[in-house]
C-alpha positions, -999 to +999 in steps of 0.1 A: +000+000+000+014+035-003+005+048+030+033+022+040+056+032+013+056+064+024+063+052+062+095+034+054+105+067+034+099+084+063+122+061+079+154+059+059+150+098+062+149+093+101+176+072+101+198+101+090+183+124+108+190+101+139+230+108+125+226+143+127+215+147+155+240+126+174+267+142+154+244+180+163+248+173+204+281+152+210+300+177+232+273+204+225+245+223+245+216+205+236+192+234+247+211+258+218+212+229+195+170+224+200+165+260+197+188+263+165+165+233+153+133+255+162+146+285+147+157+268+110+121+249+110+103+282+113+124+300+090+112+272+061+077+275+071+074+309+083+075+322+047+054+298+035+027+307+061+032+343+047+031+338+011+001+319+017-014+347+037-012+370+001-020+346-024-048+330-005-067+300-030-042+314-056-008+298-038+009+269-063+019+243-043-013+226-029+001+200-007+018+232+015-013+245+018-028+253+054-059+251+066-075+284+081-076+276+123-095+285+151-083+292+186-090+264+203-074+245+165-043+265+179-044+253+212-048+213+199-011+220+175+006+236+204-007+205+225+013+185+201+044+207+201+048+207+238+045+169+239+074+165+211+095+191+227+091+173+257+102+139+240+129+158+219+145+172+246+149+139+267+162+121+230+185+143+228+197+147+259+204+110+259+213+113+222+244+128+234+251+107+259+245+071+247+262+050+215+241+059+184+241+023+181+223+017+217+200+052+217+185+040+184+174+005+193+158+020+226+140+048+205+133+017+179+107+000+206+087+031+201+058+005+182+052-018+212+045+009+232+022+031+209+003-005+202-002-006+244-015+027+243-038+017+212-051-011+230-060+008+263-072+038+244-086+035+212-101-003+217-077-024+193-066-056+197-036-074+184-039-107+167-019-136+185+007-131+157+014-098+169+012-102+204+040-124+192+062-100+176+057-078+205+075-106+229+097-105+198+108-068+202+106-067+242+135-101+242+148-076+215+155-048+237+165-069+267+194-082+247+202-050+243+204-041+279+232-065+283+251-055+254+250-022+269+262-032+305+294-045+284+299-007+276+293+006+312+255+016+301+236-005+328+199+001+317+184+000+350+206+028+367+216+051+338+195+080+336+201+081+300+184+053+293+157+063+315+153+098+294+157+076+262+126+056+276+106+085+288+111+100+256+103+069+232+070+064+254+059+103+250+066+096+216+040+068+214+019+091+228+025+116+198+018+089+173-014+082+188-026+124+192-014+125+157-040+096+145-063+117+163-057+152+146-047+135+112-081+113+110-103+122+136-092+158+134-091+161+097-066+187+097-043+187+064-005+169+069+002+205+058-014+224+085-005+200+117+033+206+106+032+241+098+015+252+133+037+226+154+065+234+138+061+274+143+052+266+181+082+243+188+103+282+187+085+291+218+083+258+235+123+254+230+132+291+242+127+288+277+156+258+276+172+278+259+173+312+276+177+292+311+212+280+295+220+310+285+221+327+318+235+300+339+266+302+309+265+343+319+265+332+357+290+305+350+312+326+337+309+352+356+321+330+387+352+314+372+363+350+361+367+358+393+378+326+408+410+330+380+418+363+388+415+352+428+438+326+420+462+346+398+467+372+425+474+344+453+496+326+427+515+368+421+522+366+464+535+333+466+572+334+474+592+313+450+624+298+452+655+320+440+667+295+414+637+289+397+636+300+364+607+323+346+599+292+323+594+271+355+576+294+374+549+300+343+544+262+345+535+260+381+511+291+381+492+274+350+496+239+368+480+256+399+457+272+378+441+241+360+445+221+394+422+244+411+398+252+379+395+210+378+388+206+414+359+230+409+346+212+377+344+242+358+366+225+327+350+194+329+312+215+329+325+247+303+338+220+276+304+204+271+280+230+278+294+254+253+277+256+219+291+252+187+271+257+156+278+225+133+272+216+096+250+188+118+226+212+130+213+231+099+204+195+089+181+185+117+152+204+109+150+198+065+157+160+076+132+159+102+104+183+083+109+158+050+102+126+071+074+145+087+057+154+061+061+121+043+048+102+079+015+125+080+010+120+045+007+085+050-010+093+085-039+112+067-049+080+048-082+067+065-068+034+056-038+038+075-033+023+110-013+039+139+007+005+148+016-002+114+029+030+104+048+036+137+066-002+131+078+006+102+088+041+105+114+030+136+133+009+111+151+040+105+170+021+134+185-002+106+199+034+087+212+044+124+232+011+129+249+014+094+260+047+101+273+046+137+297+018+124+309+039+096+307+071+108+311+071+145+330+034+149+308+022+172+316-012+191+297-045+194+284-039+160+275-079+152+257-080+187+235-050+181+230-067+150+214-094+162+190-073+184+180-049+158+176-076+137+155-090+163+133-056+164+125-062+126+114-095+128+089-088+154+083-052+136+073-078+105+050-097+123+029-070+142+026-057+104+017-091+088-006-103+119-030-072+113 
């Protein structure tokens, strides 16, 4: 069918995006790099919202068209985008903090819990052949927690994996509000990402603007506690025969010494933002997959559990390219699992 075409597009396109993002927050502020995400997406769309505004009926491109809204329209797409940005910021948070090659997988089990919420909320009911593939997945994901305790990632102490969790199952609950506004709703693909993307800029500011004034405060406090140091460092009395050389080594021995013992290197070097080739491709990545996932979304024929199933293949797309691009370890292991995942993803999509 092409609703599930277009949900396996949607996850090679994930897959990459699930790249640049890892690439985006390794050793990066990962409230700048969400808020440099928010700010790209709403510069594609925030034109198009305007040209649309003059040209009305008369605007070319009718799959970007948007519906007209109400308020309380409004409130249901800002609903959505405080639920993402909720889920975004706890992926990436443990994005940067967990293998590619472990985050993935986790984010990957996304489809047994949307299918739990399905079951409780909307009324379906698996068939036994995908209760099967469920048991599948879960097995899956278990193997996976002991791969992960071989690379000091014990799954259930590390708050990373917890956020990776958290976020995964807020994500389910996405899928689900999505079915609702896509079908139920019967708002355009067009018009649920235009408005959620525009509000994820002011549901990602306050992230941001909190890092920006602890980094004001930050530094503001090691300033001083350098020049405090360099001034104690100026008094001390130093033996006659040591040379200038030497005594420029001590003071920026002492220096470091003190500045480690306070954590401020170890807290400055990954808090810092740098503005990567990675994060100008977040957002087009992530708005093409969107787009392509509503699409198949809007279908009336299309089904919440099948289309989130497929779409976290993109795991597959993440595997291949933490091995080549981030030489990741225990690649045949994770292997196995993820090949695991798709096997059970196969038979929740044949046993409908």
């Amino acid at each position: 069918m092409e609703w599930m075409l277009m949900a396996l597009v949607s996850a090679g396109l994930l897959g990459v995006y699930d790249l640049a993002k890892k690439l985006a927050a390794r050793e990066n502020a990962v409230p700048m790099v969400l808020f440099a995400s928010a700010c790209i997406a709403t510069t594609i769309w925030g034109p198009l919202l305007i040209a649309q505004q003059f040209a009305g009926d008369a605007f070319p491109i009718e799959f970007l068209k948007v519906q007209p809204l109400t308020w309380t329209d409004h409130g249901k797409l800002l609903a959505k985008s405080v639920l993402v940005g909720a889920s975004w910021t706890l992926a990436l948070f443990a994005l940067k903090h967990l293998p590619l090659s472990i985050a993935a997988p986790i984010r990957s089990t996304s489809p047994v819990w949307t299918i739990a919420i399905a079951i409780g909320v909307l009324g379906e009911r698996p068939a036994m052949m995908q209760w099967a593939g469920i048991a599948i997945v879960i097995a899956s994901f278990w193997l996976f927690s002991t791969i992960g305790k071989s690379e000091g990632i014990a799954f259930t102490t590390n708050r990373w994996v917890g956020c990776m969790l958290l976020a995964t199952l807020l994500g389910s609950f996405s899928s689900i509000y999505d079915k609702y506004l896509l079908q139920g709703g019967g708002y355009s693909p067009a018009t649920v990402q235009a408005w959620f993307t525009i509000y994820m800029l002011p549901v990602m500011t306050p992230l941001a603007l909190h890092w920006w004034f602890n980094q004001r405060r930050l530094a503001g406090h090691d300033e001083s506690a350098t020049r405090a140091t360099q001034a104690e460092t100026a008094t001390m009395p130093l033996p006659e025969d040591l040379s200038t050389k030497e005594t420029a080594n001590r003071t920026t021995e002492r220096l470091s010494a003190i500045e480690t013992a306070k954590g401020t290197i170890a807290g400055s070097s990954t808090s810092k933002f740098e503005f990567r080739t990675a994060v100008w491709c977040i957002s087009p990545l992530l708005l093409a997959a969107d787009m392509v996932y509503f699409t198949a979304m809007a279908n009336p024929d299309a089904m919440v559990s099948v289309i989130s199933t497929l779409r976290r293949c993109s795991v597959v797309v993440a595997l291949v390219l933490g091995a080549s691009r981030l030489g990741e370890v225990n690649l045949q292991r994770k292997a196995f699992c993820v090949a695991g995942i798709l096997f059970g993803a196969a038979m929740i999509l044949l046993g409908k």
